[in-house]
ROVO-95428 format. One record per residue (C-alpha): y, z, x; residue in three letters; chain. Coordinates in pm, whole numbers. Layout:
<nulos>
NULO       Y       Z       X  residu  chaine
NULO       Y       Z       X     ala       A
...
</nulos>
This chain:
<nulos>
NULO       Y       Z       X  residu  chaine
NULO    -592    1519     175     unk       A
NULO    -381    1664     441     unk       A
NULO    -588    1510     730     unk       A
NULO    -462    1191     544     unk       A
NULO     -72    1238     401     unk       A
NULO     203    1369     534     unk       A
NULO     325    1746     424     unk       A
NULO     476    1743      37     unk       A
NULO     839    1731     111     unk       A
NULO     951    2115     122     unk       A
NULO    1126    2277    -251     unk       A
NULO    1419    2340     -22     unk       A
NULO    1449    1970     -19     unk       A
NULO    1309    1925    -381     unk       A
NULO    1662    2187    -473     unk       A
NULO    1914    2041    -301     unk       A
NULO    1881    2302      34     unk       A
NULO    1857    2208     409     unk       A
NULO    1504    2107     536     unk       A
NULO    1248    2298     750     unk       A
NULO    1203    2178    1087     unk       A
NULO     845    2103     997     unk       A
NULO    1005    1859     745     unk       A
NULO    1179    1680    1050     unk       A
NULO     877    1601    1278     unk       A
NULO     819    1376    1015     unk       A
NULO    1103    1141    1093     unk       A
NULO    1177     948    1429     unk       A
NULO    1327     601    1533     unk       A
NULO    1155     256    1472     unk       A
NULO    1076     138    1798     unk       A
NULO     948    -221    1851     unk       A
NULO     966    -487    2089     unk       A
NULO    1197    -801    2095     unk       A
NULO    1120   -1143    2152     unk       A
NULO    1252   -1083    2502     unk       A
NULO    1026    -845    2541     unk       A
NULO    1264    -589    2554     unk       A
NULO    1232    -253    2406     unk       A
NULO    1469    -148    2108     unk       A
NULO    1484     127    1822     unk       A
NULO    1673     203    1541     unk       A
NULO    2023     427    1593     unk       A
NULO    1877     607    1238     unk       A
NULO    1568     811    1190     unk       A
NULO    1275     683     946     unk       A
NULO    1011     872     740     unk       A
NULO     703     778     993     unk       A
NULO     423     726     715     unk       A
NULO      76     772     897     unk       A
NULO    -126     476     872     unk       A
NULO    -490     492     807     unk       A
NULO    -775     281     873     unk       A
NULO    -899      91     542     unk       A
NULO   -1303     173     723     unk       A
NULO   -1176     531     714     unk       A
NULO   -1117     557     379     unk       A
NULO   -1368     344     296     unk       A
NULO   -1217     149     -59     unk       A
NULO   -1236    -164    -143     unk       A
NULO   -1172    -400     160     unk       A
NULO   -1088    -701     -58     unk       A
NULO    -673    -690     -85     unk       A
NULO    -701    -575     292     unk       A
NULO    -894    -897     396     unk       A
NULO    -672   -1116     194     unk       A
NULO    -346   -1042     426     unk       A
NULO    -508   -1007     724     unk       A
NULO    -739   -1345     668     unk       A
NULO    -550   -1541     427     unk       A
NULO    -355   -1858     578     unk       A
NULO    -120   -2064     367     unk       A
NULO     -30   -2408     464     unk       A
NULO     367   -2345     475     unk       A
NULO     441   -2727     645     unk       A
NULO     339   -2890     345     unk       A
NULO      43   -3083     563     unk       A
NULO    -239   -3137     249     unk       A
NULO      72   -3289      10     unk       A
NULO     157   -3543     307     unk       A
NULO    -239   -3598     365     unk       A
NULO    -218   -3662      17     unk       A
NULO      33   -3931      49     unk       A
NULO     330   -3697    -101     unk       A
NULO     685   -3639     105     unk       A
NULO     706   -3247     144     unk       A
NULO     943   -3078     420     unk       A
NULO     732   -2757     400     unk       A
NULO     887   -2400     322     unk       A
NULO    1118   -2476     668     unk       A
NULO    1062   -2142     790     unk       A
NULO    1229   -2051    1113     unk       A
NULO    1272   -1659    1146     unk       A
NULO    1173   -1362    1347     unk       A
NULO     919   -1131    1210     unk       A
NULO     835    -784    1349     unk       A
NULO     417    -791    1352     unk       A
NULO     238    -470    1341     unk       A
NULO     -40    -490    1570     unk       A
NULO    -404    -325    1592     unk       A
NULO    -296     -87    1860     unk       A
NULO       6      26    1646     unk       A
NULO     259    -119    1865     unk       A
NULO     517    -385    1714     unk       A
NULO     651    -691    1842     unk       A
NULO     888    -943    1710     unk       A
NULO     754   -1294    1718     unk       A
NULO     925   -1611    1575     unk       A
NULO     751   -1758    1236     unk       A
NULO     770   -2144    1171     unk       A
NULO     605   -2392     937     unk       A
NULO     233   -2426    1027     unk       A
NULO     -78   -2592     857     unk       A
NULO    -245   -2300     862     unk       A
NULO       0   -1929     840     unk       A
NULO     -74   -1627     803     unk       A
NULO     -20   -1561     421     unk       A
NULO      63   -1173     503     unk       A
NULO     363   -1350     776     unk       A
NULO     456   -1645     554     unk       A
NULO     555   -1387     243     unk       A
NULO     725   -1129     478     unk       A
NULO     895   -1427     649     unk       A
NULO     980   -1585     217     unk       A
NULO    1060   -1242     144     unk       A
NULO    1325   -1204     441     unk       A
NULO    1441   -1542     423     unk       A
NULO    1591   -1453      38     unk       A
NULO    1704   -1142     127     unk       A
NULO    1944   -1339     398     unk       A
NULO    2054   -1578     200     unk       A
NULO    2162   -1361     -76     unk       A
NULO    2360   -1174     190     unk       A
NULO    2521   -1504     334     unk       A
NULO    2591   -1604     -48     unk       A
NULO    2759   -1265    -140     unk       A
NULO    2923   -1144     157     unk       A
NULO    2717    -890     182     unk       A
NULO    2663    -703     580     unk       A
NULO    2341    -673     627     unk       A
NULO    2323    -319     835     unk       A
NULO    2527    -166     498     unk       A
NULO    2188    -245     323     unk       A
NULO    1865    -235     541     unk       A
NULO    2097    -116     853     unk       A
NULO    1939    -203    1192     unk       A
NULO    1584    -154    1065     unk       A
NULO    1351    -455    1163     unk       A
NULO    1138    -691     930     unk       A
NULO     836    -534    1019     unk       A
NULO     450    -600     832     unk       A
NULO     163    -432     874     unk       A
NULO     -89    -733     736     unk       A
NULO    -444    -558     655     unk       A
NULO    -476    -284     930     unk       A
NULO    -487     -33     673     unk       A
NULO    -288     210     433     unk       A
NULO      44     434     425     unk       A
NULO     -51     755     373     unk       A
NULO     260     938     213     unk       A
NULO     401    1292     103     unk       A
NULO     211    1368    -207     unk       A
NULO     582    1423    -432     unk       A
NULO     543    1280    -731     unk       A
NULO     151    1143    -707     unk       A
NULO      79    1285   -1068     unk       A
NULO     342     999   -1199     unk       A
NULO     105     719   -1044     unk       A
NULO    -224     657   -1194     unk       A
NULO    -441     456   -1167     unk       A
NULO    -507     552    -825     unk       A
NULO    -621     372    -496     unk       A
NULO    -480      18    -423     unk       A
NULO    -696    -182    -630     unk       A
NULO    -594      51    -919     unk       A
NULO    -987     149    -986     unk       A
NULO    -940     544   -1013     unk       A
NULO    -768     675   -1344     unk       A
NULO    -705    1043   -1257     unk       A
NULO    -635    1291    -974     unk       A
NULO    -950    1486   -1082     unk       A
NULO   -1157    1128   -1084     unk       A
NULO    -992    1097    -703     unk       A
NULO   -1138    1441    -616     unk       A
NULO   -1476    1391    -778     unk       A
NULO   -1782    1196    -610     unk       A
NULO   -1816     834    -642     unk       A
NULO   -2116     839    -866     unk       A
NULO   -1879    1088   -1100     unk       A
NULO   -1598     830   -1128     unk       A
NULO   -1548     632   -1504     unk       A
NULO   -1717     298   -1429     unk       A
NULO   -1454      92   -1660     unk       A
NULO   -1101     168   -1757     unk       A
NULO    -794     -37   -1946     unk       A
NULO    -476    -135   -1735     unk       A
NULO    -165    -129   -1948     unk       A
NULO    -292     148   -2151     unk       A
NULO     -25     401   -2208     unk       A
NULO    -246     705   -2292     unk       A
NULO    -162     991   -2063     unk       A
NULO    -431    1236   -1972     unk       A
NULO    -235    1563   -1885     unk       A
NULO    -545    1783   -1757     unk       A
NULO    -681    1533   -1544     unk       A
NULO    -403    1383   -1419     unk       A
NULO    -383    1021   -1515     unk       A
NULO    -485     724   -1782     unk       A
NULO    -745     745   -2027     unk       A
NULO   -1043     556   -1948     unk       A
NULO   -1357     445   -2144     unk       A
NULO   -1712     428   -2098     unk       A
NULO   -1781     119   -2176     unk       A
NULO   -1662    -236   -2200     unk       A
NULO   -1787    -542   -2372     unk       A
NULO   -2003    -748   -2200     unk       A
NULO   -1840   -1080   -2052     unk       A
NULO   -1490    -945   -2200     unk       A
NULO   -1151    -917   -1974     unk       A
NULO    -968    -797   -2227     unk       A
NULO    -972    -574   -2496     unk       A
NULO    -888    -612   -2868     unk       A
NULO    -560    -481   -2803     unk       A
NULO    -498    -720   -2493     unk       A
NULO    -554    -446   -2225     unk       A
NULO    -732    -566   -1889     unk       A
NULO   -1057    -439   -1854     unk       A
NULO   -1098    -297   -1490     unk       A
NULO   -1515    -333   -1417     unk       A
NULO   -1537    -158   -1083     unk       A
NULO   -1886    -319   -1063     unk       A
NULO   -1701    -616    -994     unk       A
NULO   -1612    -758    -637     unk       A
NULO   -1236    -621    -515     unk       A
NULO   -1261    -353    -826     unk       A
NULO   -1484    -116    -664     unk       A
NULO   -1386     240    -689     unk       A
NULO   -1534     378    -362     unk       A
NULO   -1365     574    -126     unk       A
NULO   -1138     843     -57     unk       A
NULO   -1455    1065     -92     unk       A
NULO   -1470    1442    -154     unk       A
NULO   -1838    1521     -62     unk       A
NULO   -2092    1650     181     unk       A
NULO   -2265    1358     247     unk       A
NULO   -2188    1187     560     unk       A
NULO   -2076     804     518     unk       A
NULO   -1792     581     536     unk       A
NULO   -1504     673     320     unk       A
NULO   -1569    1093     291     unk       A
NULO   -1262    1247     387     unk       A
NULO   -1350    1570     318     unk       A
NULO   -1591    1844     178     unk       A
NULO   -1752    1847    -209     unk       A
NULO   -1486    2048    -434     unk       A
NULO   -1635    2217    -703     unk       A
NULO   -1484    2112   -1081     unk       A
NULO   -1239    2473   -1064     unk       A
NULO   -1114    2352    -684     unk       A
NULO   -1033    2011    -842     unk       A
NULO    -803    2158   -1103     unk       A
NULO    -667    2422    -835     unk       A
NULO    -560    2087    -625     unk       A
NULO    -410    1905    -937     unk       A
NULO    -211    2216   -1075     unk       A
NULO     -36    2212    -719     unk       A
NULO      41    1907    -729     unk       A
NULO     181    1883   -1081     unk       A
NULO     414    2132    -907     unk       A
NULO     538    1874    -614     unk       A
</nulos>
């Protein structure tokens, strides 16, 4: 996993002390490009989270393909096609856009028939955020200070420190893994079906309880719990692979079962 996430923040940080200078080659200005063309960065340093390639990792591409293919008609063209007055969203904002070769560059987002769903909600999204500033008073550098509105739409995932990754099962994106040691076991290992919204907590393995089966043609369960089938399209579980197979979405050597609870006693510990 350390090919992957960034270094567990230090216990000198964790108790209050000064951090390593390991710790610090972590952090570095935003740098981007403005409309002008012109390069700028922030005057404050930033946790740079790595970002890896979803064919990497190999999970589920579905969420991935939704904001990177998704367009959302944001002029209100179909309502007026369908004889209906509609001034569309009246978007008119710069966006910073994360492109495939990393680099970011500010380009100006406005109605269209046909926008980028992963750009219209960034563009929604920053749009509130200013006008609850304007309404209350409120400076804008005293909350996101000179940070741009940057979006990274489907080219892949943040791969962060590992503090506090116990606290946040299920795991992967689509929420199809229910504990650490399920993360760090083969594919073919991994429970099959499991309940969202269950509250069970599964303190040796790291994670919700799951179950082995689920009835047929059911999304929920008797107590109104989702029913996660990772047979299902966009619920698949694969991915993030410990094994020594070679294919898409191994990131790393076959642990045995006593290596698996070696990795999730450390990081119960972070």
């Amino acid at each position: 996993m350390s090919g992957c996430h960034l270094p567990a923040l230090t216990p000198d940080i964790v108790h209050g002390k000064a951090p390593d200078s390991e710790f610090w080659k972590n952090f570095g200005p935003i740098r981007w490009r403005g409309r002008d063309g012109q390069e700028k960065q922030t005057k404050e340093s930033v946790l740079n989270v790595k970002i890896i390639k979803q064919s990497h990792i190999g999970t589920d591409p579905a969420q991935g393909d939704v904001l990177r293919n998704r367009t959302v008609d944001t002029a209100g063209s179909e309502l007026a096609r369908a004889g209906h007055s509609s001034p569309g969203l009246g978007l008119d904002i710069d966006v910073c856009q994360r492109k495939a070769d990393n680099t970011l560059d500010t380009i100006q987002l406005s109605d269209h028939a046909m926008q980028l769903y992963a750009l219209a909600l960034g563009a929604v999204v920053q749009s509130s955020i200013d006008e609850w500033l304007r309404s209350t008073g409120t400076v804008h550098a005293e909350i996101e200070g000179d940070r741009p509105n940057c979006l990274a739409a489907g080219f892949g995932y943040k791969a962060r420190p590992l503090n506090g990754v116990w606290a946040t099962a299920p795991f992967l994106h689509n929420g199809s893994v229910p504990t650490i040691y399920d993360l760090l076991s083969p594919v073919a290992e991994r429970p099959k079906v499991l309940l969202l919204g269950e509250p069970s907590f599964d303190p040796v393995r790291v994670g919700i309880v799951a179950r082995t089966a689920a009835p047929k043609g059911r999304t929920y369960d008797s107590k109104g719990y989702f029913i996660l089938d990772t047979s299902r399209p966009a619920n698949r579980n694969t991915g993030h692979e410990f094994s020594n197979d070679k294919h898409e979405g191994v990131i790393g050597p076959a642990l045995s079962p006593e290596e698996r609870n070696a990795i999730i006693e450390f990081l119960k510990s972070i």
